[in-house]
C-alpha positions as a printed Julia matrix, in Angstrom:
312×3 Matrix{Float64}:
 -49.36  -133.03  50.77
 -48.72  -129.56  50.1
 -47.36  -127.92  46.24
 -45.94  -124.53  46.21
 -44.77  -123.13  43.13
 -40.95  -122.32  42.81
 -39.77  -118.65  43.5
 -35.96  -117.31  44.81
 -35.68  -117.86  48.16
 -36.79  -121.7   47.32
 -33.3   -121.47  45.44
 -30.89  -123.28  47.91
 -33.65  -126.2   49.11
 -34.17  -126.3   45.1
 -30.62  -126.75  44.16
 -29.7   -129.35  47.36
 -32.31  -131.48  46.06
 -31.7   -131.82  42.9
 -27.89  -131.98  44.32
 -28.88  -135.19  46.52
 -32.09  -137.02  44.11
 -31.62  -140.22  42.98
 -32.4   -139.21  39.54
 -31.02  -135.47  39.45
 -28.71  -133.74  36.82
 -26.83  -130.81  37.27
 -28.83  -129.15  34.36
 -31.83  -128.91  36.48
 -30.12  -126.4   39.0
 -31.57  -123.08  38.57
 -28.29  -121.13  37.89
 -28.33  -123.54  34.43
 -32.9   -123.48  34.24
 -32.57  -119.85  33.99
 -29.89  -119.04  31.25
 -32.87  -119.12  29.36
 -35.68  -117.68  31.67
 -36.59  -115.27  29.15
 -37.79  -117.6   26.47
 -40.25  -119.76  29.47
 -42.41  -119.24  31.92
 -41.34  -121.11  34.89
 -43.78  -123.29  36.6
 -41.46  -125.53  38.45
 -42.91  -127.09  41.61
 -41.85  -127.89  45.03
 -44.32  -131.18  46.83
 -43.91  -131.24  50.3
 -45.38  -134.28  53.01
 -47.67  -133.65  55.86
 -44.46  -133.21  57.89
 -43.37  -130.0   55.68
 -40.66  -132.22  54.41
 -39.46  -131.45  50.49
 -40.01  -135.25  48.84
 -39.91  -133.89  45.44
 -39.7   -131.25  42.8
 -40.96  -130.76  39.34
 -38.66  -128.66  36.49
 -41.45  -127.13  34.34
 -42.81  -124.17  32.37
 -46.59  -123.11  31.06
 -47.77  -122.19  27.67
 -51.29  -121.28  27.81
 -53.07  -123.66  29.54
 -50.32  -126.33  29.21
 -48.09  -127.3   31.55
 -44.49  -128.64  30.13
 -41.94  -130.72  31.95
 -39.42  -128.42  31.18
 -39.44  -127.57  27.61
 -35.92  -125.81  27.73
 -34.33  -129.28  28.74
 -33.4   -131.98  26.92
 -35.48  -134.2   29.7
 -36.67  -133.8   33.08
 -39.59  -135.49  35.17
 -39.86  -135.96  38.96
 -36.71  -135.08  40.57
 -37.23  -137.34  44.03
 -35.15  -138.59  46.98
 -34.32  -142.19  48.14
 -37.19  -142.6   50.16
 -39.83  -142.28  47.29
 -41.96  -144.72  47.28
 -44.56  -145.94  44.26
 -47.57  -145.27  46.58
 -46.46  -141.87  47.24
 -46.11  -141.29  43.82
 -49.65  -142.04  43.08
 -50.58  -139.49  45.71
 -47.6   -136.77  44.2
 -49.88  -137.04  40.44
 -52.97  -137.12  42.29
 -52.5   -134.39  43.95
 -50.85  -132.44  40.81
 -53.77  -132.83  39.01
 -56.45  -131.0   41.48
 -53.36  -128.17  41.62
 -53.08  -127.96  37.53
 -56.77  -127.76  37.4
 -57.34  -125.14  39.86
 -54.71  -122.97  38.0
 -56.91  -123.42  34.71
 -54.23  -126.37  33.39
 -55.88  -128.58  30.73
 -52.82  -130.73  29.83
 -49.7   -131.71  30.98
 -46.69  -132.53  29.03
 -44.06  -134.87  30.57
 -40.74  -135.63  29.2
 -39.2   -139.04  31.77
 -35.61  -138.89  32.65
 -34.11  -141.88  30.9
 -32.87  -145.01  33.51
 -29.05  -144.24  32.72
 -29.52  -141.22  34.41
 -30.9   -142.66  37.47
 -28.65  -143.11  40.15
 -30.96  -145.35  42.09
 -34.02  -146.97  40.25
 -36.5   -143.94  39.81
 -39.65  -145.27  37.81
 -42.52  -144.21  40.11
 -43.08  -141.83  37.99
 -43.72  -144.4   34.73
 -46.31  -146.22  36.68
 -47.97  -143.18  38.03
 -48.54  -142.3   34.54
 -49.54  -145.33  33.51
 -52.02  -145.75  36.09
 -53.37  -142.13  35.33
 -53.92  -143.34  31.47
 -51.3   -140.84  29.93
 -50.91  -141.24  26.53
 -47.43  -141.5   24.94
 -46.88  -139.27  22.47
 -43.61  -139.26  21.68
 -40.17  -141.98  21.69
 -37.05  -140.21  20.8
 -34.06  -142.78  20.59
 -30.77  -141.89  21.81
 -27.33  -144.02  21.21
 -26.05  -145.06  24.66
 -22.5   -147.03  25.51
 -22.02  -148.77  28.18
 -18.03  -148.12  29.32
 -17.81  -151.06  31.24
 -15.61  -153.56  29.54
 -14.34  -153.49  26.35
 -16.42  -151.16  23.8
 -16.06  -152.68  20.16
 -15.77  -150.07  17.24
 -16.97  -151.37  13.69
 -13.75  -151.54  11.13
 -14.89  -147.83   9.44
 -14.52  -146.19  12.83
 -11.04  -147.93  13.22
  -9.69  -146.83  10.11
 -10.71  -143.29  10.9
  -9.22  -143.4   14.11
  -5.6   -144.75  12.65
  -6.21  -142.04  10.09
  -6.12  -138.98  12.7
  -3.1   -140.46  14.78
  -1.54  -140.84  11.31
  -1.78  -137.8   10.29
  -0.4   -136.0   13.48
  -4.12  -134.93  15.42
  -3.64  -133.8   19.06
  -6.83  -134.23  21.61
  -7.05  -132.3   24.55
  -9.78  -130.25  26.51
 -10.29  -126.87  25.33
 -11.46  -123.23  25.96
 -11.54  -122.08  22.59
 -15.26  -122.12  22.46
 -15.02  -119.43  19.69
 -13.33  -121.61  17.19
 -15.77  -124.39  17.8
 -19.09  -122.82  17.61
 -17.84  -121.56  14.13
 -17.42  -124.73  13.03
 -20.73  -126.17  14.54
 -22.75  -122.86  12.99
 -21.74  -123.5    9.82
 -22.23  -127.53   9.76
 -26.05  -126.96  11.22
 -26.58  -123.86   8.94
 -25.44  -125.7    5.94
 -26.73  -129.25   6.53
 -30.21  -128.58   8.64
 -30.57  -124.77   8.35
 -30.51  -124.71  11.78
 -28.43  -122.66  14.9
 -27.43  -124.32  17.9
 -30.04  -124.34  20.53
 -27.22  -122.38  22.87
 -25.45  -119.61  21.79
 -21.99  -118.97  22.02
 -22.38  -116.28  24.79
 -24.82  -118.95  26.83
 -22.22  -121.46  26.19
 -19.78  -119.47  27.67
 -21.37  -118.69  30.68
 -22.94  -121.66  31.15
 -19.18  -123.43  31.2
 -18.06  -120.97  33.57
 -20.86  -121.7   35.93
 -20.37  -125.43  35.87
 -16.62  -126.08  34.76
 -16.56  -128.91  36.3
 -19.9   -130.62  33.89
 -19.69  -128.53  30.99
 -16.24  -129.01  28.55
 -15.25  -128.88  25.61
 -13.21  -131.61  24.02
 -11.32  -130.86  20.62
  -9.24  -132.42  17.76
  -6.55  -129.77  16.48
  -3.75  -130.26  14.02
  -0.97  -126.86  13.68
  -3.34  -125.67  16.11
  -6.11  -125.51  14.57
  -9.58  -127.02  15.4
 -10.98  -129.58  13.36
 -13.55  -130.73  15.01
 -14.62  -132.43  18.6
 -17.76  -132.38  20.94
 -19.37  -130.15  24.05
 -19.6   -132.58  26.89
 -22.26  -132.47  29.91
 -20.78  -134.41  32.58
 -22.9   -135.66  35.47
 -22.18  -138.17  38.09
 -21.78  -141.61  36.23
 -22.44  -140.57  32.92
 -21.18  -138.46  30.02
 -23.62  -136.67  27.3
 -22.33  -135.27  23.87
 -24.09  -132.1   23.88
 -22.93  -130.99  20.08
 -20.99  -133.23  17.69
 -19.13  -131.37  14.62
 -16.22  -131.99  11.96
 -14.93  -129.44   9.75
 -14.36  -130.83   6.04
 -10.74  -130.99   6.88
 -11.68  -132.61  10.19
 -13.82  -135.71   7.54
 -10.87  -135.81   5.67
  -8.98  -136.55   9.08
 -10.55  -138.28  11.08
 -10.93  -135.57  13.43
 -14.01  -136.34  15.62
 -13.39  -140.17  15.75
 -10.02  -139.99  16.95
 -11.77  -137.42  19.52
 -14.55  -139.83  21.05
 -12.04  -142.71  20.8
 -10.02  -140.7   23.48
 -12.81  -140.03  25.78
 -14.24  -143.33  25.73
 -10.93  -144.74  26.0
  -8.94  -142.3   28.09
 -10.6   -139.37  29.84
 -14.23  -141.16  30.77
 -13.32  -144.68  30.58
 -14.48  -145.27  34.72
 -18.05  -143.93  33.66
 -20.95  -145.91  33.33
 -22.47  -144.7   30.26
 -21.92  -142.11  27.3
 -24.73  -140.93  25.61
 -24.72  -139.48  22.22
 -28.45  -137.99  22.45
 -30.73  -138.31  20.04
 -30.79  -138.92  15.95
 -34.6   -137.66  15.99
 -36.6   -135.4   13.79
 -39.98  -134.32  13.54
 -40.93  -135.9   17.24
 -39.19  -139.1   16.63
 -40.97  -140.13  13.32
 -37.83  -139.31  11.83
 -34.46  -141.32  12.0
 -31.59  -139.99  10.63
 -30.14  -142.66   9.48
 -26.25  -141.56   8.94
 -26.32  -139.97  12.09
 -27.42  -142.96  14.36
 -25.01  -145.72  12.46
 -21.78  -143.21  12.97
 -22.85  -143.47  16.86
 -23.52  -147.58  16.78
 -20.2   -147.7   15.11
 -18.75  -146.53  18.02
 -20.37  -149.94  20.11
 -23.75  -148.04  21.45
 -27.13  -149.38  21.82
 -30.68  -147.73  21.78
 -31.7   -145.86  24.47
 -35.63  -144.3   24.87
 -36.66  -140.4   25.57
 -39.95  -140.75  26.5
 -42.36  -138.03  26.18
 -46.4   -138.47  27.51
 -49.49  -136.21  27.55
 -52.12  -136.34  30.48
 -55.29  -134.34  30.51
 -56.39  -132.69  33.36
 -60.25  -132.92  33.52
């Protein structure tokens, strides 16, 4: 087994992988990796078999003498193809940690794709770290519905719902990107002193590289926005990227009557939406209102798993 470490002209084998994995997103092809490639240092990895034949590929950065799985993504182990097998697996980790140690690696920091990204079943990767005694170090939960079937909204979310139709909300996809990010500056500023991890310009070009995974969904009344969400869409399931409701948009019912119409209307032959996660502080931290508006809406817990193996 042979690793070689990601540069350009890998680009196209990079991107048709990840294009054809059983457990790929589109966020992992390098046109989206690199909107940020100032702010990492890529250390993304190619593993090739004994026939010279890509099997799989690792998303990561370094920091020192730490190796991340990749710390500018929300998740993102082992990217691998249908024929992985758990054996070859073992032999993928083995033979990572002779490479990490001969580049001076000490640690290795792995964030697991969760299952309802998986296309096929992809948990080699769990067992090889179980079996190489990584530690886990870190359980972010994420609020997950399942869209097949009837999804069953608590009375409160309802009520909020009848409240935007009442008062005269139209839904619709949106370019106004401007408008939005206002609105979900000032709500992150204001309630967590915090920006959003993209900016406006990244937003922008990331949605114009990807138009057909990155949109943005609003609530408007007279035109103007009141709130809504940034969706990543990949192939069977939908992610709210950014959730946010002006005061008028509270008063309305704004970003209810918004996920009400893509559950109900515009992703209802998905598998899965996923909120993300209602984490601080690595997961010791649950934020309570923020999780129970999300379960209102019918979704159950879902696990981002993060683990730490040494390299000795």
């Amino acid at each position: 087994m042979k690793i070689v470490k990601y540069r350009e002209d890998y680009k196209m084998e990079w991107d048709s992988f990840v294009s054809n994995s059983k457990n790929g997103h589109f966020f992992f092809q390098r046109n989206y990796m690199e909107y940020h490639a100032d702010r990492f240092c890529d250390f993304s990895l190619l593993f090739f078999n004994d026939r010279e034949n890509l099997i799989a590929i690792l998303p990561a950065n370094r920091e020192d003498d730490v190796v991340y799985s990749h710390q500018g993504l929300t998740f993102g182990g082992f990217l691998v193809n249908e024929k992985m097998k758990a054996e070859t697996m073992l032999e993928i980790f083995g033979t990572l940690k002779d490479y990490l140690k001969n580049e001076g690696i000490h640690k290795l920091v792995y964030k697991c794709i969760p299952y309802i990204y998986h296309r096929l079943p992809s948990e080699e990767d769990l067992y090889a770290l179980f079996y190489n005694n990584a530690r886990l170090v870190r359980r972010d939960v994420s609020s997950t519905i399942l869209l097949e079937g009837k999804v069953k909204y608590q009375l409160q979310r309802q009520r909020a719902i009848k409240k935007a139709i009442k008062n005269g909300l139209e839904f619709g996809r949106s370019d106004d990107f401007e408008s939005y990010w206002a609105i979900l500056e000032e709500i992150l500023h204001t309630q967590h002193d915090t920006m959003p991890v993209h900016s406006l310009d990244e937003i922008k070009r990331l949605s114009s590289l990807f138009p057909d995974n990155i949109k943005l969904f609003v609530a408007k009344k007279n035109g103007k926005v009141l709130g809504g969400t940034l969706i990543f869409e990949n192939e069977d399931i939908v992610h709210t990227q950014y959730l946010a409701n002006s005061s008028e948009g509270k008063k309305t019912g704004a970003l209810d009557f918004v996920i009400d119409s893509l559950i109900s209307k515009v992703y209802k032959d998905k598998k899965y939406l996923d909120f993300g996660m209602s984490n601080e502080h690595k997961g010791k931290y649950l934020n309570l209102g923020l999780i129970a508006q999300k379960e209102g809406f019918g979704a159950g817990s879902v696990v981002y798993d993060f683990y730490e193996l040494d390299i000795p």
